[in-house]
C-alpha positions in Angstrom: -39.5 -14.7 -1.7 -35.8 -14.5 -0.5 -34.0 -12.2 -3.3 -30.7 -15.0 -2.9 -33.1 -18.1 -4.0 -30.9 -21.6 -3.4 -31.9 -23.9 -6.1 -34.3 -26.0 -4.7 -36.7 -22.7 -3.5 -36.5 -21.7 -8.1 -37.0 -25.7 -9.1 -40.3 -25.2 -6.9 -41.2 -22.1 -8.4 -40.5 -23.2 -11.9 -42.9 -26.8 -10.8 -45.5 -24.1 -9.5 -45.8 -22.2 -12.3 -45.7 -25.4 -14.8 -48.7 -26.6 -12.9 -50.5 -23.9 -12.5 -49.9 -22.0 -15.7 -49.4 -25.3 -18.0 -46.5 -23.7 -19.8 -43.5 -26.0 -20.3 -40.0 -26.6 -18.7 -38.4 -25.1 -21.8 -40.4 -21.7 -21.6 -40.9 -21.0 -18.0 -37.0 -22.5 -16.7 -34.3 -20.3 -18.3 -35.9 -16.8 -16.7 -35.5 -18.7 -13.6 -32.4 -19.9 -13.9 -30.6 -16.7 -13.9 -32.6 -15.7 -10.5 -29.7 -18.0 -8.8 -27.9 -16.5 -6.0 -24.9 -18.6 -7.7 -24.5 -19.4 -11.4 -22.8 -22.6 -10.1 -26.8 -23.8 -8.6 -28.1 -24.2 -12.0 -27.4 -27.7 -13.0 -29.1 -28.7 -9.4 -32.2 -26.7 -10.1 -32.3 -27.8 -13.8 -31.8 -31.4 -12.8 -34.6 -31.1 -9.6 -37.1 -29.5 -12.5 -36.8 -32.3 -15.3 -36.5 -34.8 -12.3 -39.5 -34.3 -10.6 -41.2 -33.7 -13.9 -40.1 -37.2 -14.6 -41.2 -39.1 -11.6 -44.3 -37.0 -11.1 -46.6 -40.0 -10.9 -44.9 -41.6 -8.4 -43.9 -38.6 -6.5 -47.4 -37.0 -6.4 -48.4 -40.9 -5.5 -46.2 -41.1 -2.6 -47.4 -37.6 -1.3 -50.7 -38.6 -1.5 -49.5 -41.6 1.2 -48.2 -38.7 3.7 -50.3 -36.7 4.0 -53.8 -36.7 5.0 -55.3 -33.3 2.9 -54.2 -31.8 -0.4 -52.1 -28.6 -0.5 -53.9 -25.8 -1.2 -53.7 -24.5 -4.6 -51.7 -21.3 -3.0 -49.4 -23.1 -1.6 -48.6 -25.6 -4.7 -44.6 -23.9 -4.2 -44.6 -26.0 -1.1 -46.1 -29.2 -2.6 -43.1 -29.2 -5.6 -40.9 -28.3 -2.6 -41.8 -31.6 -1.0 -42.3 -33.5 -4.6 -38.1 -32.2 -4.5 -37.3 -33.6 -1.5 -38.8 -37.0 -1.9 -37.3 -37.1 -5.4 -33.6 -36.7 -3.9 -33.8 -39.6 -1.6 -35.1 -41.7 -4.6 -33.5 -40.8 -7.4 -30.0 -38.3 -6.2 -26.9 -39.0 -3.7 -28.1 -36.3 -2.0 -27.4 -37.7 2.0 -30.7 -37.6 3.7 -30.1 -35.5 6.1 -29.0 -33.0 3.4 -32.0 -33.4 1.9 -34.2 -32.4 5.0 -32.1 -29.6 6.1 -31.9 -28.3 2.7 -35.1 -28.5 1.5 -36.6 -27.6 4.9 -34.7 -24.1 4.8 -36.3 -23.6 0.9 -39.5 -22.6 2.8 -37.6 -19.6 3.9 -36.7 -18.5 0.5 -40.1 -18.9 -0.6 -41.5 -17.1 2.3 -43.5 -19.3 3.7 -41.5 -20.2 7.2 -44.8 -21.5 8.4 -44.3 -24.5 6.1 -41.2 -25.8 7.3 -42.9 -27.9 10.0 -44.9 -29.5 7.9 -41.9 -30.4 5.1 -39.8 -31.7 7.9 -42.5 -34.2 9.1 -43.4 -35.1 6.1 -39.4 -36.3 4.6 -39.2 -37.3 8.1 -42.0 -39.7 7.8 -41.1 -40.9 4.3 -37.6 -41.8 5.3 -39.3 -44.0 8.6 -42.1 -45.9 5.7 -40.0 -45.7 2.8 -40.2 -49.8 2.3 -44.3 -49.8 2.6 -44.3 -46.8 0.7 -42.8 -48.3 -2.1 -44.5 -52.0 -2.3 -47.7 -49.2 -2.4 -46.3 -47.7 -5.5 -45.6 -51.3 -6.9 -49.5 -52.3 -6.9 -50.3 -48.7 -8.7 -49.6 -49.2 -12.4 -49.6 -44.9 -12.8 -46.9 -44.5 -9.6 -44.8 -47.2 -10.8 -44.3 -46.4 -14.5 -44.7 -42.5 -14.0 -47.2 -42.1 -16.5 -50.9 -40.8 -16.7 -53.3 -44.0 -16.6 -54.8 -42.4 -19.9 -51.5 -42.5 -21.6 -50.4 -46.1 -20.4 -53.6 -47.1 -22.0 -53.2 -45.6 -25.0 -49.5 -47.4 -25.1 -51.1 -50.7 -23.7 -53.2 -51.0 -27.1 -50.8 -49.6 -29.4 -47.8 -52.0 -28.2 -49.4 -54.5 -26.0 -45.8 -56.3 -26.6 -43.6 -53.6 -25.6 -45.0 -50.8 -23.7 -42.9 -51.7 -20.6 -40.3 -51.0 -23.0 -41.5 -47.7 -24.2 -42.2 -46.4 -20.5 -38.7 -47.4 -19.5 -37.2 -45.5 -22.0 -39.4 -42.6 -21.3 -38.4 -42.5 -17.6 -34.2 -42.5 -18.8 -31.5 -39.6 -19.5 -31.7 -38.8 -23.5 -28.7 -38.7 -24.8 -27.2 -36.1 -26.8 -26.7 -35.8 -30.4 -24.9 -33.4 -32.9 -25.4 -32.5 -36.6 -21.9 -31.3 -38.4 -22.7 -28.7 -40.9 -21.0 -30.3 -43.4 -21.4 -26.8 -45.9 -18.6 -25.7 -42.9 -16.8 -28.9 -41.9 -16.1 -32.6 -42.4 -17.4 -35.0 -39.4 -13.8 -36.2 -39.1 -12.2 -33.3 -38.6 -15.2 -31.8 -36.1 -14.2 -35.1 -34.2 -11.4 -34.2 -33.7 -12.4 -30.5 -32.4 -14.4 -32.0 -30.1 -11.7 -34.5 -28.9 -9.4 -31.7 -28.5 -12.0 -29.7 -26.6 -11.9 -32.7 -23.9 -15.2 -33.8 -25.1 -15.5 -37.4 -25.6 -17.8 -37.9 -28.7 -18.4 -40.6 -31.5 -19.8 -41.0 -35.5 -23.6 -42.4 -35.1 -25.6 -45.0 -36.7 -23.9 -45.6 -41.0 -27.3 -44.5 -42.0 -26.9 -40.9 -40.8 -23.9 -39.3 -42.8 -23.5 -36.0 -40.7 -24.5 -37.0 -36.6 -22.0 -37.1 -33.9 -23.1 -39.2 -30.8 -21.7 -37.7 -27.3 -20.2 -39.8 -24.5 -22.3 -36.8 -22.3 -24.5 -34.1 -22.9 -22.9 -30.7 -22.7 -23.5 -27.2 -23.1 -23.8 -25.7 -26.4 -21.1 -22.8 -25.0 -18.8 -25.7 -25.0 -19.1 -27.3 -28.3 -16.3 -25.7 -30.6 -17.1 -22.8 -33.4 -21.5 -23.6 -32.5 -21.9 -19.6 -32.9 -20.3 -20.0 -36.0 -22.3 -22.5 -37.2 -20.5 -25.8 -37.6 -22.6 -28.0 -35.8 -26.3 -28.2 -34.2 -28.0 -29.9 -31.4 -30.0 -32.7 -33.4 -31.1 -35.8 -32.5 -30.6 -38.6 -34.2 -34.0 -39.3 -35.7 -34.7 -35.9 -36.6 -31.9 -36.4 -38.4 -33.2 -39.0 -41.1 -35.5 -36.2 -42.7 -33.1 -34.8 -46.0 -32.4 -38.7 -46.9 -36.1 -39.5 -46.9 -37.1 -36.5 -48.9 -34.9 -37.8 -52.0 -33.9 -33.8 -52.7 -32.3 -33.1 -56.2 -30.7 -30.1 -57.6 -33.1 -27.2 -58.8 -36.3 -28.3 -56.7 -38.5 -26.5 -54.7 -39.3 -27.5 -50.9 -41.6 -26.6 -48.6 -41.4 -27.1 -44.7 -44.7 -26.7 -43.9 -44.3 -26.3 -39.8 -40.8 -25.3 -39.7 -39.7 -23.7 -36.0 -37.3 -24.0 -34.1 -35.7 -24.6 -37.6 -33.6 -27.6 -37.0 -35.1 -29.6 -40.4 -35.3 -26.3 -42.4 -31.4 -26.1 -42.0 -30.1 -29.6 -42.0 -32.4 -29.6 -45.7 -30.5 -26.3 -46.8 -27.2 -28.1 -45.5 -27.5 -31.1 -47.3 -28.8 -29.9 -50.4 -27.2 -26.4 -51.5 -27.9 -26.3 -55.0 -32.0 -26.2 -54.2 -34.0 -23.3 -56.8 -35.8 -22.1 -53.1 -37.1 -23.2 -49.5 -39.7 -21.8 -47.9 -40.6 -22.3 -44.1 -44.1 -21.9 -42.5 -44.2 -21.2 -38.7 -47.5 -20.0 -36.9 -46.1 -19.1 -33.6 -44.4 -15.7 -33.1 -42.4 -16.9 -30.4 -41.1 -20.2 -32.4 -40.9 -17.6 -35.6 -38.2 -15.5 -34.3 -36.5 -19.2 -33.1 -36.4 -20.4 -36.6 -34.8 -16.9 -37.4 -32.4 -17.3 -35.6 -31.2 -20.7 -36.1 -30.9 -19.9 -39.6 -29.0 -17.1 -39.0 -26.7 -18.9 -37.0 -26.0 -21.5 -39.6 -25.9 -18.8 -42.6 -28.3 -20.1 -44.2 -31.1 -18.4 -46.5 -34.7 -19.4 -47.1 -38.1 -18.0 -47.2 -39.8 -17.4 -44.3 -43.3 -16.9 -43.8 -45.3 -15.9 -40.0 -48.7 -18.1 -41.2 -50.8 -20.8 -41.0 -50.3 -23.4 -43.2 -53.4 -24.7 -43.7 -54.4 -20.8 -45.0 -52.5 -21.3 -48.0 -54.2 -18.2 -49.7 -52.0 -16.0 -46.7 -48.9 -17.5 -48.4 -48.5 -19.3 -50.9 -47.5 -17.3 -54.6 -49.1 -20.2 -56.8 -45.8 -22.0 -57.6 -45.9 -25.9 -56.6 -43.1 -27.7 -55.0 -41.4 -30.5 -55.6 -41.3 -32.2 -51.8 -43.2 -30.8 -48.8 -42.3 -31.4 -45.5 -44.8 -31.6 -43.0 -43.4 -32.1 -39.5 -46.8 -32.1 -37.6 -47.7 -31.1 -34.8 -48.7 -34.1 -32.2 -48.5 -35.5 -29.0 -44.7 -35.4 -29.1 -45.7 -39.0 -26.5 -41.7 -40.0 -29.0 -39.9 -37.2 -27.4 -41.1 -37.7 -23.3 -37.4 -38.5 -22.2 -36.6 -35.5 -23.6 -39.7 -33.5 -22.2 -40.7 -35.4 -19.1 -43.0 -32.5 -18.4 -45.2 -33.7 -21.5 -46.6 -36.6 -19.3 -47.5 -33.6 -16.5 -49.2 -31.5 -19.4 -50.7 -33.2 -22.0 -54.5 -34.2 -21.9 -56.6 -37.2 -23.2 -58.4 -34.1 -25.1 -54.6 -33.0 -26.7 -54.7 -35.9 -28.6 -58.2 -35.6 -30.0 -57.2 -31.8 -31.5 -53.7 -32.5 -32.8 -55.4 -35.4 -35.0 -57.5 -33.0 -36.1 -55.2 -30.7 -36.7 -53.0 -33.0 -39.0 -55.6 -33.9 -41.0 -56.1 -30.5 -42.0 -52.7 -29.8 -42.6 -52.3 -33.0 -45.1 -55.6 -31.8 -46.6 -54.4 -27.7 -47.4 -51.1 -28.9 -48.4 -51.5 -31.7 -50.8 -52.5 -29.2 -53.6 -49.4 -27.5 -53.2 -47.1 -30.6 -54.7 -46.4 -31.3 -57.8 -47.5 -34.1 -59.7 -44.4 -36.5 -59.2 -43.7 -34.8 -56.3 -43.1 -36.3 -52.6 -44.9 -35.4 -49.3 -42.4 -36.3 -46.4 -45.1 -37.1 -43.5 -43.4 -36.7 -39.5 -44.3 -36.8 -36.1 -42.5 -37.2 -32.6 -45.7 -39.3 -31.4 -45.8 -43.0 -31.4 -49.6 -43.2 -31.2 -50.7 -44.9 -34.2 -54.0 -42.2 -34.6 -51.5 -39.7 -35.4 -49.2 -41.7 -37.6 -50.2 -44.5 -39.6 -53.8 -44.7 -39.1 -54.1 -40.8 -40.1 -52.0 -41.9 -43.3 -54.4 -44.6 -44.0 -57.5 -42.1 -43.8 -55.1 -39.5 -46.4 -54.8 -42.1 -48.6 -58.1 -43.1 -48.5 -59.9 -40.0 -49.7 -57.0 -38.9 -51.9 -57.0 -41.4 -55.3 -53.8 -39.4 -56.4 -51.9 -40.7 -53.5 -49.5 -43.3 -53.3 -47.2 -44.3 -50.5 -43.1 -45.2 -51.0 -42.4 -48.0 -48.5 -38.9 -46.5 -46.7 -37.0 -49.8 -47.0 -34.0 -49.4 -44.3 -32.6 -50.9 -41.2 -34.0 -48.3 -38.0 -37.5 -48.6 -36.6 -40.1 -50.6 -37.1 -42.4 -51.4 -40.5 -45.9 -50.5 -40.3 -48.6 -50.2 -42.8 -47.6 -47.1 -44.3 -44.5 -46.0 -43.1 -41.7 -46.5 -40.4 -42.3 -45.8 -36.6 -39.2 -45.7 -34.3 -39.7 -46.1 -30.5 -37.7 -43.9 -28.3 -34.0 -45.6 -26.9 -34.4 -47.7 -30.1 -30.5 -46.9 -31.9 -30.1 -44.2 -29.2 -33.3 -42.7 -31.3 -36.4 -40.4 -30.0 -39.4 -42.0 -31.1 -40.4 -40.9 -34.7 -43.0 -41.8 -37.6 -41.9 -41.3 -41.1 -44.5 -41.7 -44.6 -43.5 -40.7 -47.6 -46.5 -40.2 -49.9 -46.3 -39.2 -53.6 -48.6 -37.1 -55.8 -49.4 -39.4 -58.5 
């Protein structure tokens, strides 16, 4: 490997390494990154990473067209090198021959010049068949939507109206969302910060009293006083968690899964005059995240490196008033956001994170108060995580009763509120509330 790596030669490595290793785009690509030969390269690589992750069905589809034999598992740094290629002439304004020159001279970098006749004839060939190519992709439901068959399945029953809708929205840009820390500043006035920082921003949905919507995403380096705390990356349905949780003065909360933190703090924000919060996180690496981000914002809870569902590890006896229990799931709400999730998430996944759940709702419940409130989430949109695992909860648990959230975002369901991703510039989200009766 060349020690001056272009961008296209660290997108393949980065797309080698996701595939082989199954470790995500946000772990594996910011080491990367800084391997440049020049800082300027990193929004290409970034943007050939996500994109490819993205379109992977169809790209790894239309491969499958040009070539006769799969890539060797060695060599899977050449297969994302052509997956980059083919993505440019579909989805960048990257002129063609660009494209072929460029991504031919990647096999350098990667040292593996013995590749670069078999890259060029295979661009080569797509640019000559692109048209039959593509009517192939249109009769292959996987290549056309960019999505497992197992997933478009799973979608296909749960919204047999409006899965087209859901892939679409999977396969788009998300868009970029703030949360003013209104402890610091007033939304108005970190408007107009960000107007005079030349970034083009407006106020979000009524519903959501501290979210600032931005024409374009930027980088956090860019968004005035962030070190200092002022304002978080948020999106907007992440966002609806403190208003659902109906916090009052002197209560005690509970985020039972609480890394990178972003929930833990906009509670703490919105409601300073709490008796204590505690944060769970089971993950060292997403630990030291929620650290940080609450050292960022100056904010103080307790925080505890456990498992939730061991409450005996943690827990000092006292019940709280509202739990939060952001679950862990498919995160099939967030795919726009994590295109990779389509490339890395199993049938199997879905199967252990339901079980998962259940175990969670069933360590926690004891934990609440009589009177108290349970503030159920997920990122998923697959009703066996959301309301049907409500529906079970309820079932087995006669001292459970769910509030209806009665508002204007998402959709109703039996239980609770699910929100499809793109709907009011939203990820896709379920909320229940449940209360200890």
């Amino acid at each position: 490997m060349s020690s001056q790596s272009g961008p296209r030669a660290i997108a393949a490595m980065v797309i080698q390494k996701l595939l082989g290793k199954r470790q995500t785009l946000s772990l594996i690509l910011p080491d990367y990154l800084q391997r440049l030969a020049q800082k300027k390269d990193q929004p290409l690589a970034q943007e050939l990473c996500y994109g490819v992750m993205r379109w992977y069905f169809q790209l790894d589809f239309l491969l499958g067209q040009l070539i006769d034999k799969k890539i060797k598992s060695k060599d899977t740094d050449i297969k994302a090198l052509i997956l980059i290629g083919l993505y440019q002439f579909i989805h960048l304004r990257t002129p063609p021959h660009a494209v072929v020159s460029a991504t031919v001279e990647a096999c350098n970098e990667l040292g593996k010049s013995w590749a670069k006749g078999l890259v060029n004839a295979v661009l080569r060939r797509y640019q000559r068949e692109s048209e039959h190519l593509h009517k192939c992709v249109e009769a292959d439901l996987s290549a056309l939507y960019s999505h497992p068959a197992w997933l478009l399945e799973l979608l296909k029953n749960n919204y047999p109206d409006s899965w087209q809708d859901i892939v679409t929205a999977n396969n788009c840009y998300p868009p970029m969302a703030l949360r003013v820390n209104t402890r610091k500043v007033t939304r108005d006035t970190y408007l107009t910060m960000l107007n005079q920082s030349g970034i083009q921003a407006q106020q979000a949905p009524p519903w959501l009293l501290a979210a600032i919507m931005l024409e374009n995403p930027v980088d956090v380096d860019r968004l005035p006083e962030f070190m200092s705390g002022y304002v978080s990356v948020q999106d907007l349905a992440a966002q609806l968690t403190p208003g659902l949780l109906d916090l009052k003065p002197q209560q005690r909360v509970l985020d039972a899964c609480a890394a990178p933190g972003g929930k833990l703090a906009h509670i703490l924000e919105s409601a300073p005059e709490l008796t204590g919060a505690v944060g769970i996180e089971s993950d060292p690496f997403r630990f030291d995240r929620l650290q940080q981000t609450l050292d960022r914002l100056q904010l103080k809870a307790t925080l505890r490196h456990a498992d939730a569902r061991e409450t005996a590890t943690w827990w000092d006896g006292v019940e709280f008033d509202r739990i939060l229990l952001d679950a862990p799931c498919s995160a099939t709400g967030v795919i726009r956001r994590h295109p990779d999730i389509k490339v890395l998430r199993t049938q199997a996944d879905i199967e252990t994170v339901i079980t998962l759940q259940r175990e969670l709702l069933t360590a926690l419940w004891p934990l609440l108060k009589t009177g108290g409130k349970l503030l159920y989430v997920t990122c998923s949109i697959l009703d066996a995580e959301n309301d049907q695992q409500i529906r079970e909860f309820l079932n087995k648990h006669t001292n459970a009763r769910i509030i209806m959230v009665e508002t204007d975002w998402g959709i109703n369901t039996h239980h609770g509120r699910q929100i499809l991703p793109g709907q009011s510039n939203m990820d896709g989200f379920y909320y229940a509330c449940v209360q200890k009766t």
